[in-house]
Each structure stands twice: as C-alpha cells, then as structure tokens.
C-alpha positions as CSV (number, residue, x, y, z in Angstrom):
1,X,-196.5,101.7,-142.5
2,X,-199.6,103.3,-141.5
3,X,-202.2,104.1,-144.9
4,X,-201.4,107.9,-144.6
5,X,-198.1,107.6,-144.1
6,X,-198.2,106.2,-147.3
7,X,-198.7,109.4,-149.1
8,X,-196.6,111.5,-147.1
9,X,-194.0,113.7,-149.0
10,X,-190.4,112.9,-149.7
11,X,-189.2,115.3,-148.1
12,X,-191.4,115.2,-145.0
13,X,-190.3,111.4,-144.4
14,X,-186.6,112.5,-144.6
15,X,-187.0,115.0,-141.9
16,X,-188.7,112.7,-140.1
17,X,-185.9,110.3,-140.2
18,X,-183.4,113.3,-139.0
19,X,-186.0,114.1,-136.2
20,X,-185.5,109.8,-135.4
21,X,-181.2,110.4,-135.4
22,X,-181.2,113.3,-133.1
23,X,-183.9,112.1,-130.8
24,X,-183.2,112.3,-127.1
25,X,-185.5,111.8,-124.4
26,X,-184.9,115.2,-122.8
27,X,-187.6,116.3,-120.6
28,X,-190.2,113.3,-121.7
29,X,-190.3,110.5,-118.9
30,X,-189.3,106.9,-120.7
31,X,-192.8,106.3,-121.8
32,X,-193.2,109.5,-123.6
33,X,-190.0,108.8,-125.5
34,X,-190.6,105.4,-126.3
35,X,-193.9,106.6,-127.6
36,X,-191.8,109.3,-129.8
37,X,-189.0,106.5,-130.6
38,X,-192.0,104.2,-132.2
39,X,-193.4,107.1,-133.6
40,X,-190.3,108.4,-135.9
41,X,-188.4,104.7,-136.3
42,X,-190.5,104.3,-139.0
43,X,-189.2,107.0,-141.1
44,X,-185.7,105.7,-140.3
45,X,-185.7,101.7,-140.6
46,X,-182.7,102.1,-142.8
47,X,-180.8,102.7,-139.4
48,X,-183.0,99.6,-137.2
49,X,-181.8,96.3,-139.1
50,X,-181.7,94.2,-136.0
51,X,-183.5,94.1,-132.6
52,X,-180.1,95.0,-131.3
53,X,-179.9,98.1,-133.3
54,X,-183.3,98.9,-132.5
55,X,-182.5,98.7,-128.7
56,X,-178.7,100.0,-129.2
57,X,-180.3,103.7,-130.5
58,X,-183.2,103.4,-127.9
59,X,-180.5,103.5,-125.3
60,X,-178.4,106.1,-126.8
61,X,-181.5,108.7,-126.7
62,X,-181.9,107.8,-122.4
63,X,-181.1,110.2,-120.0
64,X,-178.3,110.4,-118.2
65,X,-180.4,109.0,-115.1
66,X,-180.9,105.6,-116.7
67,X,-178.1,105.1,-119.6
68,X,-175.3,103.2,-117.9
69,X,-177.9,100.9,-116.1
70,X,-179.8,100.3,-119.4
71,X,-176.6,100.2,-121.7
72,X,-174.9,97.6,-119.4
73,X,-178.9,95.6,-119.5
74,X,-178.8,96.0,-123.7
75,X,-175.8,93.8,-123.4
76,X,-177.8,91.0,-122.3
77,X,-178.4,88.6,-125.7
78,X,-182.0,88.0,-124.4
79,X,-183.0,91.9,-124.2
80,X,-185.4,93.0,-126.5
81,X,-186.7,96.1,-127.0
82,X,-189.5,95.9,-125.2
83,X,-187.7,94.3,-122.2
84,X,-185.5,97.6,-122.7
85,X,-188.4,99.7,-122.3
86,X,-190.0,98.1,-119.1
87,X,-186.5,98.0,-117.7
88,X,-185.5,101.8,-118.6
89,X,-188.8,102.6,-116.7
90,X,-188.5,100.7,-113.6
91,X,-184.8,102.3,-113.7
92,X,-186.1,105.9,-113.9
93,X,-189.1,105.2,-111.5
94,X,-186.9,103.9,-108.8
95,X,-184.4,106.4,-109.1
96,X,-186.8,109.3,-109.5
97,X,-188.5,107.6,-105.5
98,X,-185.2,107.6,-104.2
99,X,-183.8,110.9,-105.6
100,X,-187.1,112.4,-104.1
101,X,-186.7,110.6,-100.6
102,X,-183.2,111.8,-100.3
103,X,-184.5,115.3,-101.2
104,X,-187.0,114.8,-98.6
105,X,-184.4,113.8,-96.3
106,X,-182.0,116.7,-96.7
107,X,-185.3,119.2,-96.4
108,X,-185.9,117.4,-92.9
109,X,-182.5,117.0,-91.8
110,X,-182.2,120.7,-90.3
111,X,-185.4,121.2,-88.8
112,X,-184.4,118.3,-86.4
113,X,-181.4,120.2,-85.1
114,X,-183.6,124.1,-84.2
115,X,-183.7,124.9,-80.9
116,X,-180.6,123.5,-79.2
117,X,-177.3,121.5,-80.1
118,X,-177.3,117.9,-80.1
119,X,-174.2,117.7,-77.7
120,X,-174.0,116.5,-73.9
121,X,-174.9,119.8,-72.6
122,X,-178.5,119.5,-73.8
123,X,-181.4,118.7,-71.6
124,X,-180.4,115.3,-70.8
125,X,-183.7,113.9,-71.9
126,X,-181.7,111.4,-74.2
127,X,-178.9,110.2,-72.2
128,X,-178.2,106.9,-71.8
C-alpha cells in the first residue's frame, strides 16, 4: 500500500472498498477499468485471496460485449490476471472493428440499390 494511503481514514478505505464491490466497467473501455480495478482492489483485498478471485471479480465488472468470451477464458487454470486483461481487450477491440464494419456495411447497403431495381428488367449491363 502506497505511503499516503497509509494515512487515509477508516472510513474513507471502507468506501473505497464498496466503490471496489459495485465496480463495473460501464462506459470505461477495458483499460480504463482495469486501471480503476487496480486502483480500488487495494481497499478491498479481503475479497482477492487468490489470482482466481482476483480475475473471477475482474470478469464480473466486463461488459456485456466481452463477459461470456472472458468468463469461459477465466476457466483456463493458466489465466492470470493479467492474461485476463490483454485477452478482455483484444475481445472488445475486435468486436468494437467488427461491430463498426457491419455498421458500415448496413450504412452502404442502400445506397447501392438508388436509382433502379436490381431485377432482370434493369439495363442489362450485368447480365451474364
């Protein structure tokens, strides 16, 4: 525990160590809740006695974009949390690229079709 931390209030640890229970990753991307995880586990060891705890309440804070991915990977005896961190990443990452791409898609998608049907009574430029 940091020097400062050291003199910190009662109190003020124990509501830090709330803040650690209830923390989800919301709007922060995975770094910026790993970030806040490190920040407040410290206030709240009592809850972290293994690496497998540690990772176990990582995962339950995830998003719903990465959590079944990342709880399925926290069943792996060789993930640690650190692995969990790098691999909640590239899971939000990738998904957040192809979530984009499909919206990308879907935005292109209808301007393909203006200006005439894509039947067999079109020009005839595409026939085969």
């Amino acid at each position: 525990m940091p020097f400062m931390d050291h003199f910190l209030p009662t109190e003020t640890k124990a509501a830090y160590a709330v803040e650690f229970e209830s923390l989800k990753k919301g709007s922060m991307n995975v770094w910026e809740y790993h970030m806040e995880f490190a920040r407040l586990s410290k206030y709240a060891i009592h809850m972290l006695p293994t690496v497998e705890a540690r990772v176990r309440q990582f995962v339950q804070g995830l998003s719903p974009l990465v959590i079944n991915e990342a709880a399925t990977a926290a069943l792996n005896s060789d993930m640690n949390y650190c692995k969990m961190v790098a691999f909640a990443q590239a899971i939000e990452t990738r998904k957040l690229k192809n979530r984009m791409e499909h919206q990308s898609r879907s935005k292109a998608q209808p301007a393909n079709n203006i200006g005439g049907s894509s039947g067999s009574s079109g020009s005839g430029r595409f026939s085969i």
